[in-house]
N, C-alpha and C positions, 0 to 999 in steps of 0.2 A: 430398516423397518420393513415389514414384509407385507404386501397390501396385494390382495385379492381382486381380480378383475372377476366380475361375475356378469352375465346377458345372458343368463335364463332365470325367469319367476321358478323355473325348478328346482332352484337349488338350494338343499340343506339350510342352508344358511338365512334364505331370503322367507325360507319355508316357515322357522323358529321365527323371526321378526311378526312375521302374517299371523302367523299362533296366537300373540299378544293382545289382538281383537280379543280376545277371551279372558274373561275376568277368571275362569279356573288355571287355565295358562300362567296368568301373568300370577295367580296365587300359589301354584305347584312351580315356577321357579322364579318369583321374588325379584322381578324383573318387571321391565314397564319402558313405552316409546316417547320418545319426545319427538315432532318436528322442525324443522328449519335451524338453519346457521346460531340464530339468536339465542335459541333455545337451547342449544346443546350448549353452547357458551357457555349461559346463563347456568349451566348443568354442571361443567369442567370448573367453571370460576367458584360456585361455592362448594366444590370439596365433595359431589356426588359422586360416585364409580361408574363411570361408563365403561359397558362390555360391549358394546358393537358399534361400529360407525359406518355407516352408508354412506356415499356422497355420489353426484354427479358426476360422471370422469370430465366435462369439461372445467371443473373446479380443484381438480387433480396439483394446479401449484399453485392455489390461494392460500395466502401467508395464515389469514383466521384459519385453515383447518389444520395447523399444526401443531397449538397446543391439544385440541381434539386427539387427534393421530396420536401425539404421545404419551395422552392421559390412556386412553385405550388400550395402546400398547403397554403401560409400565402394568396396567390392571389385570393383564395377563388375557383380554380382549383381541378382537378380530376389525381388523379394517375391509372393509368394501369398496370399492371401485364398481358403481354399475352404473347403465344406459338408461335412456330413455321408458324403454320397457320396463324396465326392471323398478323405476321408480314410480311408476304410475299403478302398478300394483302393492305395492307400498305406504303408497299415498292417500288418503278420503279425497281430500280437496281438488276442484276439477285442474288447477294449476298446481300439480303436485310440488312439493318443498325437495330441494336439490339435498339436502342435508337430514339422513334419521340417526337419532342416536339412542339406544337402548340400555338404559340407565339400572345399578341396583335401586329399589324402592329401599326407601328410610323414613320410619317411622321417630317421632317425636315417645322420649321416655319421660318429660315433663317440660310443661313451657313457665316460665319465669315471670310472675305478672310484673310486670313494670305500668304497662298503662292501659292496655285494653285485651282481653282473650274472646273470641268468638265460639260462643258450641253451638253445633248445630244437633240439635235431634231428629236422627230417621230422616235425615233428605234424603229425596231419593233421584233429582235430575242431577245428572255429572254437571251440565252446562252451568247448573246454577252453584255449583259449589265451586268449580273451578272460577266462577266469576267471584263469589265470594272472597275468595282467597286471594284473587287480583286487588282488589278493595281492601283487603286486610293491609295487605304489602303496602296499597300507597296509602295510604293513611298513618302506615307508619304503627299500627297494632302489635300484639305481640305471638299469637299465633290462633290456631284452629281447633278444637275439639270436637271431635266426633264423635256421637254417643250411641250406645245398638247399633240398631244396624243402616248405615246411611249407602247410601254406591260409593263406590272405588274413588278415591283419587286420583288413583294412578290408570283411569279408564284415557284414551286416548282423546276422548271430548272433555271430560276435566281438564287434563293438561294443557289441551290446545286451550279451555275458557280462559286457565290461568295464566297465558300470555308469558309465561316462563317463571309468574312468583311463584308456584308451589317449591320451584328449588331453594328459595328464599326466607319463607313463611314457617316455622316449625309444623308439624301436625301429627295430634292422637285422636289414638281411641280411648274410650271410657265404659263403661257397664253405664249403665241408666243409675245403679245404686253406687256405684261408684262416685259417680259424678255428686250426685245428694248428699254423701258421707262427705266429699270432698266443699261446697259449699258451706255447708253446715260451721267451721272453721274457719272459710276464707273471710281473711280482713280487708274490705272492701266494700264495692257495692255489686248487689249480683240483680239483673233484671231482665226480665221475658219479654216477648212482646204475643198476648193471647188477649182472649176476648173473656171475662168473669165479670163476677159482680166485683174482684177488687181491682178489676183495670183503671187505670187514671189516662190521663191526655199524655205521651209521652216528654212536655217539655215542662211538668209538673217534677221532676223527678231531680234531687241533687245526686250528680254521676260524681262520686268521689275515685278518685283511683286510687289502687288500680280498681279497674271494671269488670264483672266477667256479665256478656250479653249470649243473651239465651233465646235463640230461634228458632221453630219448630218445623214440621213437616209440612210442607207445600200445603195439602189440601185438607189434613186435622187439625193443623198446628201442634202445641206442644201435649204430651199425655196428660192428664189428669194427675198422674204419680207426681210429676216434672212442675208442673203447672203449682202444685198445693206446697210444695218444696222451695219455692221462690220465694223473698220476702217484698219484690217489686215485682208485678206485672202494670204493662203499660201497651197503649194501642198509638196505632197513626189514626187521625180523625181520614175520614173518607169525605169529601165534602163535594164530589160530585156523584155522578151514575153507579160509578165503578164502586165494588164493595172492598175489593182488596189491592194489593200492589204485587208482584213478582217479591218470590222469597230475596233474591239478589239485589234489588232495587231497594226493599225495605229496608234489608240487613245495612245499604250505605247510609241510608238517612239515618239509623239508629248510629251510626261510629260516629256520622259528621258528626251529632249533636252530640253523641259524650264527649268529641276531640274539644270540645268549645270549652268545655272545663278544667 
């Protein structure tokens, strides 16, 4: 196996990693970073293609970096050996993660409803949707929909929110009219959570499954198009100061109550 010592931020290699801050980057070559041990794991064990592996060299003969090292290598991938230096350029966090691994991105060509699907329309914080999709995972849902135009997945604050479900979690994109066409048929219950004159109390609502849950943009919520296209909208009561909740926050309370059914 041929593994690369690298101690310059100079180099080629370390340079393409750093690129991947950019969502044109990670769009013009369909690639995307993950941090830490767990994560890249988490990346190797469900069958994602890792092309690049970075690590620590004092981690150089930890047993966990071997299947890493040899998914990389079979994938026709680059192993790293770098320092101190080398990782804290690499890294956001002030304690940078001894472990990067830069992953092909894999999009979802349909998810299978079995008991819950989440679409999100037009979000637009990574943090919040990478949390999302952590919540999708434990709760045991069936994947993520993304409709228009939402941020990246595969941004590197998404993946860190998703705590390593996104390798886990199926996820699409959708057209706005795609999505509508595609409801219109679905057998099931499909429900929003927006503010209209047909919003009801959200624990008003029989969640048959499978579900599909439909949450809008952080600070419009869902379009008007989206919104009249829904045959349930439903709210969280506000019962103190506050008028809303975090999109991420809400989206758990809406899974826990449909998982009750």
């Amino acid at each position: 196996m041929t593994i690369k010592q690298v101690t310059s931020p100079a180099n080629p290699d370390i340079k393409a990693i750093r690129a991947l801050e950019m969502r044109k980057e990670r769009k013009a070559t369909g690639l995307f970073v993950a941090e830490g041990m767990r994560h890249v794991i988490e990346g190797v064990d469900n069958g994602w293609e890792l092309m690049m592996l970075a690590y620590h060299e004092k981690l150089a003969n930890r047993n966990e970096l071997e299947r890493p090292k040899r998914a990389c290598v079979h994938n026709g991938g680059t192993v790293l050996e770098v320092n101190d230096l080398v990782l804290e350029k690499l890294s956001h966090k002030d304690n940078p993660q001894q472990v990067i691994g830069v992953f092909k991105q894999r999009l979802s060509n349909g998810i299978e409803p079995k008991r819950c699907i989440v679409a999100l329309e037009q979000v637009r914080d990574p943090g919040n949707l990478g949390t999302i999709i952590r919540t999708v995972d434990a709760i045991g849902a069936d994947g993520v929909v993304l409709i228009d135009q939402c941020c990246d997945p595969f941004s590197q604050e998404a993946v860190r929110a998703s705590m390593g479900s996104l390798f886990a979690v199926p996820v699409m994109q959708m057209t706005r009219a795609e999505f509508i066409t595609h409801i219109k048929s679905f057998k099931g219950t499909v429900v929003g959570t927006h503010l209209t004159a047909k919003t009801v109390d959200y624990r008003e609502v029989e969640y048959t499954s499978p579900t599909i849950l439909v949450m809008g943009n952080e600070q419009a919520g869902l379009s008007p198009e989206l919104a009249e296209a829904l045959p349930h909208l439903v709210k969280l009561p506000m019962n103190g100061r506050a008028d809303s909740l975090n999109l991420a926050i809400a989206t758990g309370v809406m899974l826990y109550k449909i998982a009750e059914n």
